[in-house]
FITOR-119795 format. One record per residue: residue number from 0; x, y, z of N, C-alpha, C, O in turn; residue in one letter. Coordinates in steps of 0.001 Angstrom, whole numbers, plus 500000, padded with zeros to 6 digits. Layout:
<atoms>
num: NUM, npx: X, npy: Y, npz: Z, capx: X, capy: Y, capz: Z, cpx: X, cpy: Y, cpz: Z, opx: X, opy: Y, opz: Z, residu: A
...
</atoms>
This chain:
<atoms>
num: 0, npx: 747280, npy: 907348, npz: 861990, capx: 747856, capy: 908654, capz: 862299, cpx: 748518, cpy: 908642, cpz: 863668, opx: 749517, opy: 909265, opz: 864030, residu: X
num: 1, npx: 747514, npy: 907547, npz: 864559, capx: 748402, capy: 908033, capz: 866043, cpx: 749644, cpy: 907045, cpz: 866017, opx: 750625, opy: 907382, opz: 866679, residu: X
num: 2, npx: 749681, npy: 905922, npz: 865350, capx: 750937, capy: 905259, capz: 864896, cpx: 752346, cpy: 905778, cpz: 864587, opx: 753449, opy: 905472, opz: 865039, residu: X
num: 3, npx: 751790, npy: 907008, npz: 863316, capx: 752657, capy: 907565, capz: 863201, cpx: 753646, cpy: 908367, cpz: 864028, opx: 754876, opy: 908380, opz: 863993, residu: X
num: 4, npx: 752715, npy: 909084, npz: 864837, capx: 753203, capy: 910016, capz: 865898, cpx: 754047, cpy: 909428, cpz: 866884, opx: 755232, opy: 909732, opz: 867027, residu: X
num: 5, npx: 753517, npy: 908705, npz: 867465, capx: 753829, capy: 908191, capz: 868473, cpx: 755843, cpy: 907103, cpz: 867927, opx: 756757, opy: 907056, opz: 868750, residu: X
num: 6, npx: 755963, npy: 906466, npz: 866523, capx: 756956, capy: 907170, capz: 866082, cpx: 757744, cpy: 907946, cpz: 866118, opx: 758894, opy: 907650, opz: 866445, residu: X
num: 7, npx: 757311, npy: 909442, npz: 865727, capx: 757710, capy: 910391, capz: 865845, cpx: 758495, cpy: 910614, cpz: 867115, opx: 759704, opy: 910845, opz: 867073, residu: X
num: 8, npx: 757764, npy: 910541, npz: 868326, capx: 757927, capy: 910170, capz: 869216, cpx: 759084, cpy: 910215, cpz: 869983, opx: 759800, opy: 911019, opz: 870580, residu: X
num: 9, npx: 758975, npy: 908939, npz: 869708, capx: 759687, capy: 907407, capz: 870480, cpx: 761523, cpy: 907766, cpz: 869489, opx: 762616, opy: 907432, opz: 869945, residu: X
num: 10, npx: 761326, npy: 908392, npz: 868327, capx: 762734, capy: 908792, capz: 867733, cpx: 763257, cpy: 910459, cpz: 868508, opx: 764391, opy: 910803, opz: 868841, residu: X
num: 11, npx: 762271, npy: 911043, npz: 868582, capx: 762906, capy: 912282, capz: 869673, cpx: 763315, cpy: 911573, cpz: 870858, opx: 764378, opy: 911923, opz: 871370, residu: X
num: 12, npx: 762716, npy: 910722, npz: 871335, capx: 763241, capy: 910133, capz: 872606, cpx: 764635, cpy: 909905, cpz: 872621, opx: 765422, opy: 910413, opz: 873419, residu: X
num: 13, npx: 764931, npy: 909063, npz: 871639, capx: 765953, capy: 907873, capz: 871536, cpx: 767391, cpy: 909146, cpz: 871624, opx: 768428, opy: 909062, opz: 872281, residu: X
num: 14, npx: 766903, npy: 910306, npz: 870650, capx: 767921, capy: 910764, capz: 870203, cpx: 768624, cpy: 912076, cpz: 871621, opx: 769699, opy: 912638, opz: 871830, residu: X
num: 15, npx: 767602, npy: 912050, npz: 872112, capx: 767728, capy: 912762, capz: 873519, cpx: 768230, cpy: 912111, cpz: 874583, opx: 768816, opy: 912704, opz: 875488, residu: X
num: 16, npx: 767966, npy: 910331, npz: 874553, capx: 768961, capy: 909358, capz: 875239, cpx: 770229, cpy: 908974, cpz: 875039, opx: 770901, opy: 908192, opz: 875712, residu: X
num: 17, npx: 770650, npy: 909853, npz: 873620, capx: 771919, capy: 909583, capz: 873507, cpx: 772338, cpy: 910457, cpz: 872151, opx: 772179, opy: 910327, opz: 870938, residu: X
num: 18, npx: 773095, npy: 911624, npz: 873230, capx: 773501, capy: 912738, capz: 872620, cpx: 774611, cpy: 912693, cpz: 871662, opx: 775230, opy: 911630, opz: 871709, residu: X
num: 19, npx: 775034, npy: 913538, npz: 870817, capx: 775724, capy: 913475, capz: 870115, cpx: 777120, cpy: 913958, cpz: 870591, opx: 777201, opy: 914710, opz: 871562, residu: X
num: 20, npx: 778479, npy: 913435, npz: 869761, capx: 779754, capy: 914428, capz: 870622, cpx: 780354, cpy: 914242, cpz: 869410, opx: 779907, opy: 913525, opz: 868515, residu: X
num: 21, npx: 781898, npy: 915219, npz: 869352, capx: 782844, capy: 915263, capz: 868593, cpx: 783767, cpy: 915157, cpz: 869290, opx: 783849, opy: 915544, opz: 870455, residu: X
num: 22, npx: 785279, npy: 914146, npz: 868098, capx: 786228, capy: 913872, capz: 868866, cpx: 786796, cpy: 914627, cpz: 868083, opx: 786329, opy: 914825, opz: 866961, residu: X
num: 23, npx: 788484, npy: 915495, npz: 868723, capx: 788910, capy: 916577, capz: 868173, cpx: 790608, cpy: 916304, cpz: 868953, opx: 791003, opy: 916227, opz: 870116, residu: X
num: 24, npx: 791302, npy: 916216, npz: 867520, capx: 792632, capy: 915976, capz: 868341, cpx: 793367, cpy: 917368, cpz: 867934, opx: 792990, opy: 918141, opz: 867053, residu: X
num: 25, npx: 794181, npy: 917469, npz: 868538, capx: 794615, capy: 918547, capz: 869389, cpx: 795988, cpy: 918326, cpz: 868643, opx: 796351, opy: 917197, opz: 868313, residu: X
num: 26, npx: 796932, npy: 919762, npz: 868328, capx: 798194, capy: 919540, capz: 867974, cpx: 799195, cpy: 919685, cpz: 869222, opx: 798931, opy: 920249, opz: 870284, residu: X
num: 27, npx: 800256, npy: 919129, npz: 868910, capx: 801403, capy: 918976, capz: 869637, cpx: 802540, cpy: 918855, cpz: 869095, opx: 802490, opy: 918635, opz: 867885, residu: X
num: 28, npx: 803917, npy: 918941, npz: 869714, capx: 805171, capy: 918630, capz: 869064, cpx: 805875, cpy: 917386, cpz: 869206, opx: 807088, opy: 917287, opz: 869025, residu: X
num: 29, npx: 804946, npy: 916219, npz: 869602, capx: 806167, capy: 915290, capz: 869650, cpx: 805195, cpy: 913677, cpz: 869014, opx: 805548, opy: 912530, opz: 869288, residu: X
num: 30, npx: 804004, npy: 914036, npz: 868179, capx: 803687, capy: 913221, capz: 867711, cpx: 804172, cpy: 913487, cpz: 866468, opx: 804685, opy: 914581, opz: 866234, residu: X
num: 31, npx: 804019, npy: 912061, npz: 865071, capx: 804762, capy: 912542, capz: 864089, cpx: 803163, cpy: 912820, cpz: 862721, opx: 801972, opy: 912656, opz: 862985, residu: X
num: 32, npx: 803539, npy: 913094, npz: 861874, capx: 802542, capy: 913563, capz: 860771, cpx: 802196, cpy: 912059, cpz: 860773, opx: 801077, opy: 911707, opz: 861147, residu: X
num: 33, npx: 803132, npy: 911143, npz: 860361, capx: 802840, capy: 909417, capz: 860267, cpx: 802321, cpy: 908772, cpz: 860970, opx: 801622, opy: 907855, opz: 860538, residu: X
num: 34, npx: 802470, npy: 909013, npz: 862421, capx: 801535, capy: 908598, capz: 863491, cpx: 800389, cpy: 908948, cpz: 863806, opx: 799714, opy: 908081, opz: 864361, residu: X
num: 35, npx: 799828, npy: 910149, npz: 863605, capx: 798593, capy: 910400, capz: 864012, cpx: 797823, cpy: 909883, cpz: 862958, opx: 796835, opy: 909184, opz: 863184, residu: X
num: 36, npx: 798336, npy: 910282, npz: 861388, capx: 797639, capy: 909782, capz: 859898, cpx: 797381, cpy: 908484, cpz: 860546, opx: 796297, opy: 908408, opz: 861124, residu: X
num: 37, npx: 798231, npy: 907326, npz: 860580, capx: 797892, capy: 905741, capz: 861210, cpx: 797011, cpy: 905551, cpz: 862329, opx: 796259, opy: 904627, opz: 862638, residu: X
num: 38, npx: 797391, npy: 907050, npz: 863050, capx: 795916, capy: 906340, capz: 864398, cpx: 794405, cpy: 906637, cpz: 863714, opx: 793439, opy: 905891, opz: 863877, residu: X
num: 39, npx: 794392, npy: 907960, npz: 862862, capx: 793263, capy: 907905, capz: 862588, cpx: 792659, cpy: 906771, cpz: 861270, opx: 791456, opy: 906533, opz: 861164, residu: X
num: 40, npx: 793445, npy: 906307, npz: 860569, capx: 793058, capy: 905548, capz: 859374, cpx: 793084, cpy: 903854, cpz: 860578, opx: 792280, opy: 902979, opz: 860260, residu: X
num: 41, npx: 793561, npy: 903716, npz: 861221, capx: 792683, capy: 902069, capz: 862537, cpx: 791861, cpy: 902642, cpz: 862921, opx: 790845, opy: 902336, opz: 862296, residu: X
num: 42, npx: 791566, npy: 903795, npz: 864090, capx: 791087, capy: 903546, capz: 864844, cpx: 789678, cpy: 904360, cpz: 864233, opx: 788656, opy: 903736, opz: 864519, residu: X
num: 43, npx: 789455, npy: 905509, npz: 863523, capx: 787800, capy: 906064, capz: 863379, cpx: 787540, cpy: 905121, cpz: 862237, opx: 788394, opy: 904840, opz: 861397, residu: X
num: 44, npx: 786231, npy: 904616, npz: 862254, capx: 785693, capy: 903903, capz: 861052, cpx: 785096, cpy: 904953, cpz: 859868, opx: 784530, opy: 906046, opz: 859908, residu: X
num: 45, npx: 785601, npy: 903871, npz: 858606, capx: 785376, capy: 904590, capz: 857386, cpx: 786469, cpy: 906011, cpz: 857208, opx: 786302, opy: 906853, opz: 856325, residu: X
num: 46, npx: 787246, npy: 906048, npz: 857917, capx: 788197, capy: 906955, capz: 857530, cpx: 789192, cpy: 906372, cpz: 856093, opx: 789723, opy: 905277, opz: 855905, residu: X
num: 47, npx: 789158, npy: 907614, npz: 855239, capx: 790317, capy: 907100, capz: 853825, cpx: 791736, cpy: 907194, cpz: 854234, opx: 791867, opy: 907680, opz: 855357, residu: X
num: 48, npx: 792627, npy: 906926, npz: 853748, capx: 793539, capy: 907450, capz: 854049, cpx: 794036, cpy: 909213, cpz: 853148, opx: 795045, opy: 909909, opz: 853270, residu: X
num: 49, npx: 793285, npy: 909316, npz: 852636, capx: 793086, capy: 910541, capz: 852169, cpx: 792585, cpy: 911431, cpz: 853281, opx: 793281, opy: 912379, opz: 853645, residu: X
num: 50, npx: 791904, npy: 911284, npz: 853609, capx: 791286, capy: 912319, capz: 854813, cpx: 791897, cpy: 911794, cpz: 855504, opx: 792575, opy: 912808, opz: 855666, residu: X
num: 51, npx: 792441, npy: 910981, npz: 856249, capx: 793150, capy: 910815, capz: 857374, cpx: 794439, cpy: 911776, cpz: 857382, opx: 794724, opy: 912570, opz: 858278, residu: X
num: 52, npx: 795293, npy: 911494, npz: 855973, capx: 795934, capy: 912659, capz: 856017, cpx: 795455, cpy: 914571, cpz: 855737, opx: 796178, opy: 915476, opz: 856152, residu: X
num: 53, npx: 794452, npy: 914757, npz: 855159, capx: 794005, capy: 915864, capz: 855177, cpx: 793980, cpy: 916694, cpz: 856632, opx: 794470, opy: 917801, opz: 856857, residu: X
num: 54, npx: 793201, npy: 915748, npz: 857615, capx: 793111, capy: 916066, capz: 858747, cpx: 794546, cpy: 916061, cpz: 859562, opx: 794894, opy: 916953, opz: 860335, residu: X
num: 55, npx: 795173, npy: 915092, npz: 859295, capx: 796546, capy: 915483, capz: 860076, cpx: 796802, cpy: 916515, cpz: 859803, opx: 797258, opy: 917147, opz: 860756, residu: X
num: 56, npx: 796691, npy: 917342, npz: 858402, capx: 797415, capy: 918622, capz: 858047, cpx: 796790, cpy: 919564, cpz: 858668, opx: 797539, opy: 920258, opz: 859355, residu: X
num: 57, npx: 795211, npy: 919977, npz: 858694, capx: 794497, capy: 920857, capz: 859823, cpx: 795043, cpy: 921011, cpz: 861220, opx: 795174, opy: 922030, opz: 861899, residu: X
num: 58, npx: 795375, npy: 919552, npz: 861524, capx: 795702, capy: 919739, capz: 862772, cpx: 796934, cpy: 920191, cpz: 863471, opx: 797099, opy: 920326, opz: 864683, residu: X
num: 59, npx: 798017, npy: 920461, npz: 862209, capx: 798765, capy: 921294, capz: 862449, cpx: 799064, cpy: 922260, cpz: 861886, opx: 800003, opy: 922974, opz: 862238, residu: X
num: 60, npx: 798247, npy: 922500, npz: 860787, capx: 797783, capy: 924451, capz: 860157, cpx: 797192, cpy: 924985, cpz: 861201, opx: 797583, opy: 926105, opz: 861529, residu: X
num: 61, npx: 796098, npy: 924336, npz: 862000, capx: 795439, capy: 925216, capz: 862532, cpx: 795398, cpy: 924825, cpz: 864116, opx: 794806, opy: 925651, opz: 864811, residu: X
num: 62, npx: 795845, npy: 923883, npz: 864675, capx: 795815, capy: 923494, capz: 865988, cpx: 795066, cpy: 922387, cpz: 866372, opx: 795404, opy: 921851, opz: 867427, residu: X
num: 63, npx: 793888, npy: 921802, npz: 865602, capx: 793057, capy: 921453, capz: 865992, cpx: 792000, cpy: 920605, cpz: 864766, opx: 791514, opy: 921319, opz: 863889, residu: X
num: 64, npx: 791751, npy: 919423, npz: 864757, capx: 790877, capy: 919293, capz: 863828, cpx: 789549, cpy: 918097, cpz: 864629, opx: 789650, opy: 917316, opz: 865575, residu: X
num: 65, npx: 788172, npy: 918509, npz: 863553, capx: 787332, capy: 917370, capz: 864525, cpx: 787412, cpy: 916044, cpz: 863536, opx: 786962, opy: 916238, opz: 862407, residu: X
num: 66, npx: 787870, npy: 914870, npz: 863784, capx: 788177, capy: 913369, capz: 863473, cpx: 786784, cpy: 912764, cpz: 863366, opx: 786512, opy: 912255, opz: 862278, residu: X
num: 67, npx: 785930, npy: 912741, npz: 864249, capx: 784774, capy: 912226, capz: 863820, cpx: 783586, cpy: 912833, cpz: 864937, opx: 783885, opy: 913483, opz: 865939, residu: X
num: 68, npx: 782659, npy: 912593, npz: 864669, capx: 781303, capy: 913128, capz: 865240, cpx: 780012, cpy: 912255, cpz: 865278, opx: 779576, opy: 911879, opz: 864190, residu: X
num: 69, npx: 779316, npy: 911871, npz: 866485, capx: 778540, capy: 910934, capz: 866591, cpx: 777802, cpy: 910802, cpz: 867565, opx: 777381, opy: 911816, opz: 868120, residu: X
num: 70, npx: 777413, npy: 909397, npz: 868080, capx: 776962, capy: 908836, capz: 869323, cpx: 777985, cpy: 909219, cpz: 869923, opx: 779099, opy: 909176, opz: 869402, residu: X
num: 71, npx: 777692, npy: 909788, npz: 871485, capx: 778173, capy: 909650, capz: 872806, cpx: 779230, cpy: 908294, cpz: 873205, opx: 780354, opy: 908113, opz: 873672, residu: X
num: 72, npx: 778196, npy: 907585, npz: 872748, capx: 779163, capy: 906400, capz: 873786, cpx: 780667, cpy: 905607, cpz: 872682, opx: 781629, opy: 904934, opz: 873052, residu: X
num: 73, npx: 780182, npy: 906174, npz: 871022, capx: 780955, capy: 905999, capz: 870318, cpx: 782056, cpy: 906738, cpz: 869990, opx: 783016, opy: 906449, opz: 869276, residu: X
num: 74, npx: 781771, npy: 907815, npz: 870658, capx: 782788, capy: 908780, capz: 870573, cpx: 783734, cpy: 908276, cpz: 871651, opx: 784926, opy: 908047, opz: 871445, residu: X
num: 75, npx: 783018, npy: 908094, npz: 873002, capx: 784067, capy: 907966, capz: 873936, cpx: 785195, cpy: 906707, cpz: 873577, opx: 786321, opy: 906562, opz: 874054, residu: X
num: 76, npx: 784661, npy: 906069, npz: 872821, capx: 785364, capy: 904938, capz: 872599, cpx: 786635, cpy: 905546, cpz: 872146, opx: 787625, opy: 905560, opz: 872878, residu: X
num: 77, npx: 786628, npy: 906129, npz: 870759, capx: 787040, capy: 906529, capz: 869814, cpx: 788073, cpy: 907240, cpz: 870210, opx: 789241, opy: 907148, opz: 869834, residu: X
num: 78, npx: 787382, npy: 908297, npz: 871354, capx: 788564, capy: 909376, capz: 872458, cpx: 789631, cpy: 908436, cpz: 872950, opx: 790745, opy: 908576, opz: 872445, residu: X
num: 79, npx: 789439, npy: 907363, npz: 873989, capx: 790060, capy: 906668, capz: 874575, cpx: 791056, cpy: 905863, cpz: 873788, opx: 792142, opy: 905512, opz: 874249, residu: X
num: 80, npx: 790540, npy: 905532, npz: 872323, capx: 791519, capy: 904615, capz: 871975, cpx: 792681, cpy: 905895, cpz: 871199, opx: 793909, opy: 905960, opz: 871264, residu: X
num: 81, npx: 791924, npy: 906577, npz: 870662, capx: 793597, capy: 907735, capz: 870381, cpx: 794369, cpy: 908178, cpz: 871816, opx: 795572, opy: 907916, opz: 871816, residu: X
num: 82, npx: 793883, npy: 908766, npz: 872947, capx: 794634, capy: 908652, capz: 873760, cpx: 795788, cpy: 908054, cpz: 873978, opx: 796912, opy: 908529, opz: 874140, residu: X
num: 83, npx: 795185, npy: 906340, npz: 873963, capx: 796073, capy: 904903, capz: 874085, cpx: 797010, cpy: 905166, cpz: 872971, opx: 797896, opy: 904333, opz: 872773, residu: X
num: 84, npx: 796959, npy: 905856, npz: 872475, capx: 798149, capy: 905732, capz: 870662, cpx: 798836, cpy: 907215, cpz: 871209, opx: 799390, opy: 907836, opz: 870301, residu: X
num: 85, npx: 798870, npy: 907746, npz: 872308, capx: 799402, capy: 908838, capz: 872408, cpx: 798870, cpy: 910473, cpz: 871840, opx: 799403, opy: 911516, opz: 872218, residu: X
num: 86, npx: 797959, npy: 910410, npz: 871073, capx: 797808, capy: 911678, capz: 871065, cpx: 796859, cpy: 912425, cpz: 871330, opx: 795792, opy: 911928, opz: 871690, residu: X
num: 87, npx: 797016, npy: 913808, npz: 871215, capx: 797138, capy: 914790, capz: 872832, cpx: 795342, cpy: 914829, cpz: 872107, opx: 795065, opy: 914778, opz: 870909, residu: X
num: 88, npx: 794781, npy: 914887, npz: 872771, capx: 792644, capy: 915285, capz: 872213, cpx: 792296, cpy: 915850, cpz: 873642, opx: 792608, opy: 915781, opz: 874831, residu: X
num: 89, npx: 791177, npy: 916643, npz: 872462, capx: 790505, capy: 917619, capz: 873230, cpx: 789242, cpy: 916945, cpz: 874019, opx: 788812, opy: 915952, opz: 873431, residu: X
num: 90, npx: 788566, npy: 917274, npz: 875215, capx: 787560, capy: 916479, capz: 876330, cpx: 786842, cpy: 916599, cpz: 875116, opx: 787042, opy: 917442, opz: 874241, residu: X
num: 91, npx: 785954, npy: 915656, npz: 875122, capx: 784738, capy: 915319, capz: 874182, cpx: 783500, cpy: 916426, cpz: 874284, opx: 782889, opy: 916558, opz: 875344, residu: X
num: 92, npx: 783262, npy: 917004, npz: 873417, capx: 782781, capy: 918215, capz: 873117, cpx: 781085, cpy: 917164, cpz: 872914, opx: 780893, opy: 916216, opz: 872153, residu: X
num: 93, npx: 780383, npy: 917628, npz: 873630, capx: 778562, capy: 917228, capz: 873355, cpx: 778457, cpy: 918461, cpz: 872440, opx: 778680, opy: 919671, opz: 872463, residu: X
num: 94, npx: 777972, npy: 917448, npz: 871579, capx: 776924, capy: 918737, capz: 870273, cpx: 775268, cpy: 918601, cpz: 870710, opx: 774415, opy: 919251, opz: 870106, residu: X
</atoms>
């Protein structure tokens, strides 16, 4: 029983050492529908190209869409490398 707990534990820990965030790109006028679809189908993993384009379309119906959601330190990655491809994202939102 104290095995278990202590489990229990040691996984609240972990998950409190490393918070969760969302990456959220942002619309603009001078990226193209084709370019952002391509940054997100390289650069977030497990993206389809189905949802890659779905989400391009949110993101310019509505301003804004969230691309992926995760680890902290995987997100930042994730932020930085769309940046590098030009497009415009929102500061990394901690959930």
């Amino acid at each position: 029983m104290i095995n278990s707990l202590s489990k229990v534990l040691e996984q609240k820990k972990s998950k409190a050492k490393y918070p969760e965030a969302r990456v959220i790109v942002l619309d603009d006028s001078f990226n193209t529908f084709q370019h952002v679809a391509n940054c997100l189908l390289t650069i977030i993993p497990g993206m389809s190209e189905k949802k890659a384009w779905d989400l391009t379309i949110k993101v310019d119906k509505t301003g804004s869409a969230e691309v992926w959601r995760g680890n902290l330190e995987q997100a930042e990655l994730y932020h930085e490398q769309l940046i590098s491809k030009g497009l415009t994202i929102a500061p990394i939102e901690k959930t």
